[in-house]
C-alpha positions as CSV (number, residue, x, y, z in Angstrom):
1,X,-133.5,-13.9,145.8
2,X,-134.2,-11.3,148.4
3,X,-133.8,-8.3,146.3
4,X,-137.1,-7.2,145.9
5,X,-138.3,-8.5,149.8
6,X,-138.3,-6.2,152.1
7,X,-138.8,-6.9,156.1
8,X,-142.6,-6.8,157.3
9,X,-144.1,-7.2,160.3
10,X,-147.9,-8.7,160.7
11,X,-150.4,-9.1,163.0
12,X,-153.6,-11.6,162.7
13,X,-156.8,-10.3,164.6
14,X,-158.4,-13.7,165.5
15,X,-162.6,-13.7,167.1
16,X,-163.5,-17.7,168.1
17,X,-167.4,-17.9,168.4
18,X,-168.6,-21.0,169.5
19,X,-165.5,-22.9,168.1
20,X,-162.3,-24.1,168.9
21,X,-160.2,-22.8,167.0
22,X,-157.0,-25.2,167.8
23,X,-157.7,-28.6,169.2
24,X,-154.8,-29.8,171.7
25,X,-154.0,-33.7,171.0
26,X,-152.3,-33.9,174.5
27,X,-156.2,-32.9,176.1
28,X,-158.3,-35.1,174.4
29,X,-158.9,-32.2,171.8
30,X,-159.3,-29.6,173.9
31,X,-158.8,-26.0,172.9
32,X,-155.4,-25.2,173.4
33,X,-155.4,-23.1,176.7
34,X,-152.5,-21.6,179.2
35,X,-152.4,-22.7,183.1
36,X,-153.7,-18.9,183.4
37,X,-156.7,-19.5,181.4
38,X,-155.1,-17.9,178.1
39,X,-156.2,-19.1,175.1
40,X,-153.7,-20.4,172.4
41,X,-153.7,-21.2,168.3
42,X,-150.1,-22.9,167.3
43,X,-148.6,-21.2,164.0
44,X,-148.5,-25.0,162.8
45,X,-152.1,-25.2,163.2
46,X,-152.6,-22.0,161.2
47,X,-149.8,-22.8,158.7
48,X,-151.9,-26.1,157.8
49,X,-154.7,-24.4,156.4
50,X,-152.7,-21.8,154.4
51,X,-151.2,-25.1,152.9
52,X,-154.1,-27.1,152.7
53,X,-155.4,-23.7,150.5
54,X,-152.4,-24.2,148.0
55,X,-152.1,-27.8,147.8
56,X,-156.3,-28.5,147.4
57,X,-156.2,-25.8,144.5
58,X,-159.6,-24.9,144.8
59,X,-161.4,-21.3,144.0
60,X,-159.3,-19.7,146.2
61,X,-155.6,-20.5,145.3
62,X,-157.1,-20.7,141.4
63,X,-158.2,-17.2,141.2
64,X,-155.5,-15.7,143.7
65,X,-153.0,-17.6,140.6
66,X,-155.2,-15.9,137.7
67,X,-154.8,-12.6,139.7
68,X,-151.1,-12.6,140.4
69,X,-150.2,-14.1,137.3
70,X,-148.7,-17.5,139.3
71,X,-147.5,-20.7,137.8
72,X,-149.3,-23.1,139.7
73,X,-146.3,-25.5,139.2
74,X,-144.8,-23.6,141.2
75,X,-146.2,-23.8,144.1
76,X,-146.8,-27.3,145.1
77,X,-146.7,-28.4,149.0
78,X,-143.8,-30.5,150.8
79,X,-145.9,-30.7,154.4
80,X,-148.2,-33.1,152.1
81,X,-150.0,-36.7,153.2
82,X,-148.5,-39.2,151.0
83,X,-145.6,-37.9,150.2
84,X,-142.5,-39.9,149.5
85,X,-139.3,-39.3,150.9
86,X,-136.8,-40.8,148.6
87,X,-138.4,-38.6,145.7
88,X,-138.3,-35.4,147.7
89,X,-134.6,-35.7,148.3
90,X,-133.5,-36.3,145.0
91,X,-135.4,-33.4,144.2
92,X,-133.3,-31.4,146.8
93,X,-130.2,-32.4,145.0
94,X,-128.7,-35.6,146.6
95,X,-124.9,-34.8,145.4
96,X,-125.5,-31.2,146.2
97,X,-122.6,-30.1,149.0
98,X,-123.6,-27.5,151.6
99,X,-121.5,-24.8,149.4
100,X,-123.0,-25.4,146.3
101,X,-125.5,-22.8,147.4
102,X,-126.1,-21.7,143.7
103,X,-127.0,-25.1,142.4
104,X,-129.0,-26.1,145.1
105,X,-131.1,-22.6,144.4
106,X,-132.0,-24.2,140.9
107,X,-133.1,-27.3,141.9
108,X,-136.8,-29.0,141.2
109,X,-137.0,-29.1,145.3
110,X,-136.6,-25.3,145.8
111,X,-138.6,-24.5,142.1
112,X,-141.4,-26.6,143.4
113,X,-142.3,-26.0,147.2
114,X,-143.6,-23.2,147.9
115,X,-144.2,-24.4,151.5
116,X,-140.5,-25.1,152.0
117,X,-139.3,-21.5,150.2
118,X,-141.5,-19.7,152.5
119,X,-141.6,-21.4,155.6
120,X,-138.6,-23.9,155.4
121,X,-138.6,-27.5,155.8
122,X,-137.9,-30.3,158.3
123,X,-135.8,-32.6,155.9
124,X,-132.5,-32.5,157.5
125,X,-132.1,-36.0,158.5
126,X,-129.0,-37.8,156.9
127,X,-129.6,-38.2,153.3
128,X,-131.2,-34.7,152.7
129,X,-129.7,-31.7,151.8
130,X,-128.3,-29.8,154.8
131,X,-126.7,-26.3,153.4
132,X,-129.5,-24.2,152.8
133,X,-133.4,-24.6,153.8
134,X,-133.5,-25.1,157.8
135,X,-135.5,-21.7,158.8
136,X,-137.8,-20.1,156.6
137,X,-138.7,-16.4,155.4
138,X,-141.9,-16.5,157.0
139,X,-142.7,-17.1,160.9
140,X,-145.9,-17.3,162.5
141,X,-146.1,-17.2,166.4
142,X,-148.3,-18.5,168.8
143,X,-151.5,-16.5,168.7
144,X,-152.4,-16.0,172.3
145,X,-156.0,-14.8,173.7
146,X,-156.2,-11.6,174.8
147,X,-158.3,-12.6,177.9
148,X,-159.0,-16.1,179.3
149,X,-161.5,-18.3,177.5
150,X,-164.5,-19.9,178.7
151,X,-164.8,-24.0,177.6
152,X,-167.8,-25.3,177.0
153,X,-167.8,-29.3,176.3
154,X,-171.1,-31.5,175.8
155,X,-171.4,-34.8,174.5
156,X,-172.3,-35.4,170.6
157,X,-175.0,-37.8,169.7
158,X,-175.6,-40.1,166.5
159,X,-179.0,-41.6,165.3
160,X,-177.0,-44.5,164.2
161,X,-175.3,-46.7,166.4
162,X,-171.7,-47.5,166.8
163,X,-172.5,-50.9,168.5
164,X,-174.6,-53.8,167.2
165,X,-177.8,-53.6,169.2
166,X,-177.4,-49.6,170.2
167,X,-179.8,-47.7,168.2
168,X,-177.7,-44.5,169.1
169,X,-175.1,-43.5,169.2
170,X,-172.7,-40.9,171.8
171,X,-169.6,-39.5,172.5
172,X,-169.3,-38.0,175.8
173,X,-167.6,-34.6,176.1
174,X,-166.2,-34.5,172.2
175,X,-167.7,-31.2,171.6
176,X,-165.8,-29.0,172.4
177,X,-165.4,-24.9,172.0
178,X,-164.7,-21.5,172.9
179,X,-167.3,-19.6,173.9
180,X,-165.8,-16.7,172.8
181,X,-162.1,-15.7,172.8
182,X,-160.1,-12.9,170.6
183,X,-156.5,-13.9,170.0
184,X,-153.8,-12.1,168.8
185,X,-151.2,-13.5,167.0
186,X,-148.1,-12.4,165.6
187,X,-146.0,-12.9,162.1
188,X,-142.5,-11.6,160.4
189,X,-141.3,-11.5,156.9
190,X,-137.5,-12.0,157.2
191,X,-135.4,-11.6,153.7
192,X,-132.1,-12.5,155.5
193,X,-133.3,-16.2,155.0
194,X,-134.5,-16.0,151.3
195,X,-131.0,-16.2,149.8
196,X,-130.9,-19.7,151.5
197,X,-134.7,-20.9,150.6
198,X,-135.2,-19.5,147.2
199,X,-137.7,-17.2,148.5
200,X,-138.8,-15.0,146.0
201,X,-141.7,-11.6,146.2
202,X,-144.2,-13.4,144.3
203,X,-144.1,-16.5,147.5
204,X,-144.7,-13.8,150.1
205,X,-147.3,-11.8,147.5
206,X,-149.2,-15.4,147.4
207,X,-148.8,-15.5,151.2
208,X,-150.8,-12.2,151.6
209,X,-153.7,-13.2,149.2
210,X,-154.4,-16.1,151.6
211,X,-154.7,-15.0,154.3
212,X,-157.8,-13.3,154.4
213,X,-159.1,-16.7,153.7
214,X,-157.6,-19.3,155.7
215,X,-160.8,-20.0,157.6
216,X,-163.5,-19.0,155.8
217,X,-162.6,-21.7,153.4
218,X,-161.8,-23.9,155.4
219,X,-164.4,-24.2,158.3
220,X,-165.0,-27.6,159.9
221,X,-168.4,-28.6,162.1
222,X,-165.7,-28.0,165.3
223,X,-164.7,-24.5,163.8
224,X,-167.5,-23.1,162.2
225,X,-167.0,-19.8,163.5
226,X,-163.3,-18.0,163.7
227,X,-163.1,-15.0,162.3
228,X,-159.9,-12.7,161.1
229,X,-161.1,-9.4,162.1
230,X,-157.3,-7.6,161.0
231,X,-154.3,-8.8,158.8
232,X,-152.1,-6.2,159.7
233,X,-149.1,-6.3,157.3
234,X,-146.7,-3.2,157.9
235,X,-143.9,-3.5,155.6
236,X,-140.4,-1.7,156.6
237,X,-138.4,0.7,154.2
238,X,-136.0,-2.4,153.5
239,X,-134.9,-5.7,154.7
240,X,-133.1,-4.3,157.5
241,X,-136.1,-3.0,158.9
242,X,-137.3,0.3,160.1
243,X,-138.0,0.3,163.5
244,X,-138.6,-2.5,166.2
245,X,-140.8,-5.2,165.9
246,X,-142.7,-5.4,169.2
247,X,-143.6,-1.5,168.9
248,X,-146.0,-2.0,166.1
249,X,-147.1,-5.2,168.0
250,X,-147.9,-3.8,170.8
251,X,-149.6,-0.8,169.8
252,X,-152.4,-2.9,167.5
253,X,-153.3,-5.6,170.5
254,X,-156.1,-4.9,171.5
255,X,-156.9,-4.3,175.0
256,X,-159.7,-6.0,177.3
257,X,-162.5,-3.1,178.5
258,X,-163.4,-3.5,182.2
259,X,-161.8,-3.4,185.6
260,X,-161.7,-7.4,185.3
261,X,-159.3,-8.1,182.6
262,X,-159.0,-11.7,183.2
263,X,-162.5,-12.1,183.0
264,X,-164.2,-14.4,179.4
265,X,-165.0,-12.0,177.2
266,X,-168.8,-12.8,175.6
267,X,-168.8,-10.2,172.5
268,X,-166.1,-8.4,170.0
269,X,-167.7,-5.3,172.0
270,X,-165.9,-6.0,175.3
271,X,-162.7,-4.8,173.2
272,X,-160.8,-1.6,172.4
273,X,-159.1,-2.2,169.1
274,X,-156.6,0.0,167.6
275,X,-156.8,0.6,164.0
276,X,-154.1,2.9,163.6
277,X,-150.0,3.7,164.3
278,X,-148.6,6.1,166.3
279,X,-147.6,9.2,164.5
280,X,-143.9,7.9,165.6
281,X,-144.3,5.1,163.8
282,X,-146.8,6.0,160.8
283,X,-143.8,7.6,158.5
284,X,-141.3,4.7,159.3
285,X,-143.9,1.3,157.6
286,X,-146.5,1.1,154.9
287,X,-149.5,0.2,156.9
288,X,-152.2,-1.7,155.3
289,X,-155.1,-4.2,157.0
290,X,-155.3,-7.4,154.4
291,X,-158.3,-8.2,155.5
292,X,-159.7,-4.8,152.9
293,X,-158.6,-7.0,149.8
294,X,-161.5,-9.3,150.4
C-alpha cells in the first residue's frame, strides 16, 4: 500500500482574529490556553473539520473528487454521529485473525473509511479487529501559539427570552475569543503505517486538497475568523525520510518581533515569517506551501 507514499513533513500557519479557534470543554469553552499563556488548537479539533469536509460532501470535497478523479465511495467517515457499532465491525472482518493481514486489507471497513486509512481508528475494544488499524499514516500535533494570547469574554444577548416573562434574553461570559494569536502547528506523513491501514497515495493526495479549506468552509459565529496563512508540505526523497523532522520545523516557525516575546500579539505584522529552507536543507525535500493551490 505504501509504495508510492513517501515520508512528508508539514507545517499549518494558523492567524485567530477575534475567534477561538478551539473551545476547551474542561473551561466552560474557553480557548484552549497553557498555564504560560500559550495558546493551543488540539489535532482532534482540526481533524474534525477535515472530516466533517468529507463526510458533508459539499462543494469542496465534490470538486476536490472531480479533480483527482476519486470515488466518493471511497471515502466515507468512521468518526461519524450515528454510527452503529455492530455494522462497523462486521465491516472490519469479525472472523479476521490478527495475521490475516491480507484479508483484512480487502475488507469493506478498510475500502470504505477514509478517516480510519489515514488517521486510524479507535475500535479496538473486544469484538473489533485488533491486527492492523491502531495508529494511522497521518498525525497532526498540537498547534501551539507562538506568543501568549489575549482572551476577551462578554456576555451574549437574545431579543427573545429563554424564560416565560423575560423579554430578553443573556448568557453571561459565553463569548468568548482570541484577540489575536498565530499558532503553529505541526503534521507527518508516515508510510511505515500504511501497510497496516490500507493507506493508499490518493488518501494523503485527498488530505492535501483540504486543507487549504478546513476553515474557510467551515466557519462558525465563534470562529469567524482563523486563517491558514502556510501549508507547508515538504515531502522527503522516500519513506525513510531525508533529513530530520524538527529541522524543517523549526526553521519555518515564525518568530515573535520585539524585545517582549511573551507579550499578545495584535497584528500578522508583529511576526517574522520564514518562507523559505536553508540551503542545507532545500536539495534534501520538495518544498511546496498548499495554501498556493487555492
Amino acid at each position: 500500500m505504501n509504495e508510492n507514499i513517501k515520508r512528508a513533513t508539514g507545517l499549518l500557519i494558523l492567524e485567530a482574529v477575534n475567534s477561538n479557534p478551539n473551545g476547551d470543554p474542561d473551561r466552560e469553552s474557553d480557548p484552549r490556553q497553557r498555564p504560560n499563556g500559550l495558546g493551543e488548537i488540539s489535532p482532534v479539533s482540526f481533524k474534525r473539520k477535515l472530516r466533517d469536509l468529507v463526510e458533508d460532501e459539499g462543494d469542496v470535497f465534490q470538486a476536490i473528487c472531480k479533480k483527482l478523479n476519486l470515488a466518493k465511495d471511497d471515502f466515507k467517515i468512521l468518526e461519524s454521529r450515528g454510527r452503529i457499532r455492530a455494522n462497523i465491525i462486521k465491516e472490519m472482518g469479525e472472523n479476521i485473525k490478527e495475521f490475516e493481514q491480507e484479508k483484512f486489507l480487502k475488507s469493506q471497513f478498510v475500502k470504505k473509511y477514509w478517516d480510519g486509512r489515514l488517521f486510524g481508528n479507535t475500535f479496538l475494544e473486544e469484538g473489533g479487529n485488533k491486527g492492523y488499524i491502531k495508529t494511522g499514516v497521518a498525525q497532526f500535533t498540537m498547534g501551539l501559539s507562538v506568543a501568549p494570547i489575549l482572551i476577551q469574554r462578554h456576555t451574549n444577548t437574545n431579543k427573545a427570552g429563554v424564560e416565560e416573562g423575560k423579554t430578553q434574553g443573556m448568557a453571561p461570559l459565553a463569548y468568548r475569543v482570541v484577540e489575536h494569536g498565530v499558532y503553529c502547528m505541526p503534521f507527518y506523513i508516515n508510510p511505515s503505517n500504511a501497510h497496516k491501514s490500507g493507506c493508499a497515495q490518493k488518501d494523503i493526495d485527498l488530505l492535501k486538497a483540504l486543507l487549504p479549506y478546513a476553515y474557510d468552509h467551515t466557519r462558525s459565529a465563534i470562529r469567524p475568523d482563523v486563517r491558514i496563512r502556510h501549508a507547508w508540505y515538504m515531502e522527503h526523497e522516500n519513506s525513510l525520510g531525508s533529513c530530520a523532522d524538527w529541522k524543517l520545523i523549526d526553521v519555518l516557525t515564525p518568530k515573535r518581533k520585539g524585545d517582549d516575546l511573551m507579550k499578545p500579539s495584535a497584528s500578522w505584522s508583529d511576526y517574522d515569517v520564514p518562507v523559505t529552507l536553508t540551503p542545507e536543507l532545500t536539495g534534501k525535500v520538495s518544498f511546496v506551501d498548499l495554501m498556493e493551490n487555492l
